[in-house]
C-alpha positions as CSV (number, residue, x, y, z in Angstrom):
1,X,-107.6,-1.4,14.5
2,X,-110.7,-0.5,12.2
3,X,-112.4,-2.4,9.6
4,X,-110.2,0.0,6.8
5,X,-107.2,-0.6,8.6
6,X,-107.6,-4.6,8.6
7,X,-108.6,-4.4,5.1
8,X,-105.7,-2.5,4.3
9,X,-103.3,-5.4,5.5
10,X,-105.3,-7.8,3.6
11,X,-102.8,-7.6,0.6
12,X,-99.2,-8.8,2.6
13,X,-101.4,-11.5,3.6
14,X,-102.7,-12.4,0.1
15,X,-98.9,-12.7,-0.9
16,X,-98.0,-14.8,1.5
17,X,-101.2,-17.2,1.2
18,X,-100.0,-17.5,-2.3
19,X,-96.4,-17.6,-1.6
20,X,-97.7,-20.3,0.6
21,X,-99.7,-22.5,-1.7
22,X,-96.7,-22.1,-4.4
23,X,-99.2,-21.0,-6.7
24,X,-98.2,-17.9,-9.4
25,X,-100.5,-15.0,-9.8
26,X,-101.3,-16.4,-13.8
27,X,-102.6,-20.0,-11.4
28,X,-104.7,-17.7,-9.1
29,X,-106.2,-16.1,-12.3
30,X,-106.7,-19.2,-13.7
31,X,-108.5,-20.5,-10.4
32,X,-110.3,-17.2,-9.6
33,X,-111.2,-15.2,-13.2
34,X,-109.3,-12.2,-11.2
35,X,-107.1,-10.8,-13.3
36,X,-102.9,-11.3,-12.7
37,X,-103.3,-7.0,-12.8
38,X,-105.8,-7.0,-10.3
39,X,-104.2,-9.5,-8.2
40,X,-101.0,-7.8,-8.2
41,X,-102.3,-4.4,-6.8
42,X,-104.5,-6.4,-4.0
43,X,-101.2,-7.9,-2.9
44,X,-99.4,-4.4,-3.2
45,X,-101.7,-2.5,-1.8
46,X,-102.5,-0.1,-4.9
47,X,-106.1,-1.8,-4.6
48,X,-108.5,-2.5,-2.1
49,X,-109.8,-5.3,-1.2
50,X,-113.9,-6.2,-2.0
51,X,-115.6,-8.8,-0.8
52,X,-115.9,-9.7,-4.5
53,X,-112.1,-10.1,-5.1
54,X,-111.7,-11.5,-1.3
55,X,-114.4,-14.6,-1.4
56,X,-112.9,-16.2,-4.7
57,X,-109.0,-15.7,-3.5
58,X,-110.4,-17.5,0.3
59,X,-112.0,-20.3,-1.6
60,X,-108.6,-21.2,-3.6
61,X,-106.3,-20.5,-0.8
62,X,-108.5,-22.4,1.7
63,X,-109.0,-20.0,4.2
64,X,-111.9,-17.9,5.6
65,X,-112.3,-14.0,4.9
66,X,-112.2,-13.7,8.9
67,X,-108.3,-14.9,8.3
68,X,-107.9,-12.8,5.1
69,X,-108.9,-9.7,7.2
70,X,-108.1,-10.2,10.8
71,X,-105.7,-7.5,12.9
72,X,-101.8,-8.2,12.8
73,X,-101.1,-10.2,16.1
74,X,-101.1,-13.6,17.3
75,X,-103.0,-15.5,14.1
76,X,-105.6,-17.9,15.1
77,X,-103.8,-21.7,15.2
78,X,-107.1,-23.7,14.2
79,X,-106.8,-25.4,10.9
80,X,-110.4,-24.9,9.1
81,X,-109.8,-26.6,5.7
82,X,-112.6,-28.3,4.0
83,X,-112.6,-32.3,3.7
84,X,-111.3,-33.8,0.6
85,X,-113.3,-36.6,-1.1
86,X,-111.1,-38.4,-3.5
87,X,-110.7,-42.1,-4.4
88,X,-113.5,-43.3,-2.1
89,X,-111.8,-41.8,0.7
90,X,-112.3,-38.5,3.3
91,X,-109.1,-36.3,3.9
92,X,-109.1,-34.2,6.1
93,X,-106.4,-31.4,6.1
94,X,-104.4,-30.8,9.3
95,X,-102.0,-27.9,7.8
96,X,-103.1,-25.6,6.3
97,X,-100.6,-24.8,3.7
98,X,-100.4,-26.6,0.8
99,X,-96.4,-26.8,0.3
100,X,-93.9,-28.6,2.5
101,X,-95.3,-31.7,4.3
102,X,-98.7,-31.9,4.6
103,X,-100.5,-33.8,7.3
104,X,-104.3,-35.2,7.0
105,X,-106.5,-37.2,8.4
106,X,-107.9,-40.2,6.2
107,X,-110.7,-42.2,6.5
108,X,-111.4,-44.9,4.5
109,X,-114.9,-45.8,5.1
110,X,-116.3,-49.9,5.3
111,X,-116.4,-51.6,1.7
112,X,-114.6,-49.0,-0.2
113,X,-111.0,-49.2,-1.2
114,X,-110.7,-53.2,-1.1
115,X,-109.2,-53.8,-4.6
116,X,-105.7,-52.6,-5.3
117,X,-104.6,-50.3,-7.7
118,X,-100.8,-49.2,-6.9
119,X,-99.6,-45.9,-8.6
120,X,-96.5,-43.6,-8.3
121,X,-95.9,-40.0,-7.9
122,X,-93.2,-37.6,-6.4
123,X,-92.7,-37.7,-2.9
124,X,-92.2,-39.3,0.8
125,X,-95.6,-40.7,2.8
126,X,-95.6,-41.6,6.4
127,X,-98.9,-43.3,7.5
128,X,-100.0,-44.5,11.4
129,X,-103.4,-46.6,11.4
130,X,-105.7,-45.0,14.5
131,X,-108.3,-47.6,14.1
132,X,-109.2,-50.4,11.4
133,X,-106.9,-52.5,9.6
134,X,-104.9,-51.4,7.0
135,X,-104.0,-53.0,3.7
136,X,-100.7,-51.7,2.4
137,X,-99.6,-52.8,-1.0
138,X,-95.7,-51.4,-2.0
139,X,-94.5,-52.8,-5.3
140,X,-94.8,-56.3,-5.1
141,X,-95.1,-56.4,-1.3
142,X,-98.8,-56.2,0.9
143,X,-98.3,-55.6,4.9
144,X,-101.7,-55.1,7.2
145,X,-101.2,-52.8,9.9
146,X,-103.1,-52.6,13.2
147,X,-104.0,-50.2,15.5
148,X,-100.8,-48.2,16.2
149,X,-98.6,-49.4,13.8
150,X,-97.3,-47.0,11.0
151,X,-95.4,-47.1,7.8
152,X,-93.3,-45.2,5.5
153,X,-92.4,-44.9,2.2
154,X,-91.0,-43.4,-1.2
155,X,-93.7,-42.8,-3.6
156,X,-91.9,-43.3,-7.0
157,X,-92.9,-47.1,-5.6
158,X,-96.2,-48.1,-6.8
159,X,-98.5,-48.4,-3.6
160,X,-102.2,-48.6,-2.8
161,X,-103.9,-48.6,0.7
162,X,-106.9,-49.8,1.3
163,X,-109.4,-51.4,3.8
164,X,-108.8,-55.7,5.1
165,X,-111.5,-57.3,6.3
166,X,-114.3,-54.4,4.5
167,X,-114.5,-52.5,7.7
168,X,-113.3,-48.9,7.8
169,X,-109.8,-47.5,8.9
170,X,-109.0,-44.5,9.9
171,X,-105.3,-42.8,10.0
172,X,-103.0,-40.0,9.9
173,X,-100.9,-39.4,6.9
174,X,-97.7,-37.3,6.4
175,X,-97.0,-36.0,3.0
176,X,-94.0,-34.4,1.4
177,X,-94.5,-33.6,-2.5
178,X,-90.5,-33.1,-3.3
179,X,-90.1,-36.0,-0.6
180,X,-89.1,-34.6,2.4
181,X,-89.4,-37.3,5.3
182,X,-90.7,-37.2,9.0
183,X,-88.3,-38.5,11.2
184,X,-90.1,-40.0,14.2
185,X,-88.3,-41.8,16.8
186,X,-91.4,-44.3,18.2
187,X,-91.4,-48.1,18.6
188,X,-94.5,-50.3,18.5
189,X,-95.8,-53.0,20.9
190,X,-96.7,-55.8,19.2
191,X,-100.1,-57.8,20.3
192,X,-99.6,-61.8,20.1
């Protein structure tokens, strides 16, 4: 396949990155400056793709221009999403679409996150602690889990997690926005 040719499929691919993020082409406008016209003929295919309409539409999908314009076939299985730095924290995506559950990597480094702050939102959060202690507050309810232990829960409960003893924890986190839950059959050893 030729550089026209992979360019050519770029707009099925738009689509479905979109499609993917549940965003609507008036939020990719919004997010981009691209108009919902212009957008709609990329994804059609009644207008080829630039490198100036492609870079802004990879940076709101998260996604590179490699994976905008790469040859139909096997797709590449790496996820190469940027960190997120939010609430004194690192996330690190593990998905790459932002619908459905979502998996990340946290890090909370030392000293940061030691003084709760519970809130609530839509959805269904599993958490397993890879290293650090973690301090989980749910309603009126704190638990600290170790190494290996995880925990689930609805968020429509106020929580906050945060570090112990100051130093810093790092764990994987399950998300699902409309609250979809991971079912994972596991038990834990517990160290006396």
């Amino acid at each position: 396949m030729d550089i026209d040719d992979a360019i050519g499929t770029a707009g099925a691919r738009l689509r479905a990155l979109r499609r993917d993020r549940g965003m609507t082409l008036a939020q990719v406008e919004e997010a981009t400056g691209i108009s919902t016209s212009t957008l709609s003929r990329l994804e059609s295919g009644g207008r080829r793709a630039t490198l100036e309409l492609l870079l802004p539409l990879a940076r709101v999908y998260g996604t590179t221009l490699d994976e905008l314009v790469r040859p139909p076939g096997v797709p590449d299985p790496r996820v190469r999403a940027r960190p997120i730095r939010r609430d004194g924290m690192t996330m690190l995506p593990l998905t790459r679409h932002a619908s459905g559950l979502q998996a990340y990597k946290m890090v909370l480094p030392p000293g940061r996150r030691t003084v709760p702050q519970p809130r609530t939102h839509e959805g269904y959060e599993w958490l397993y602690v890879l290293s650090g202690r973690l301090r989980l507050v749910l309603g009126d309810t704190e638990t600290v889990l170790e190494p290996g232990e995880a925990a689930e829960f609805d968020t429509r409960m106020p929580h906050w997690f945060g570090t112990q003893d100051g130093g810093s924890v790092e764990m994987l986190s399950l998300f699902g926005a409309q609250g979809e839950r991971a079912h994972v059959r596991a038990s834990t050893v517990r160290r006396d």
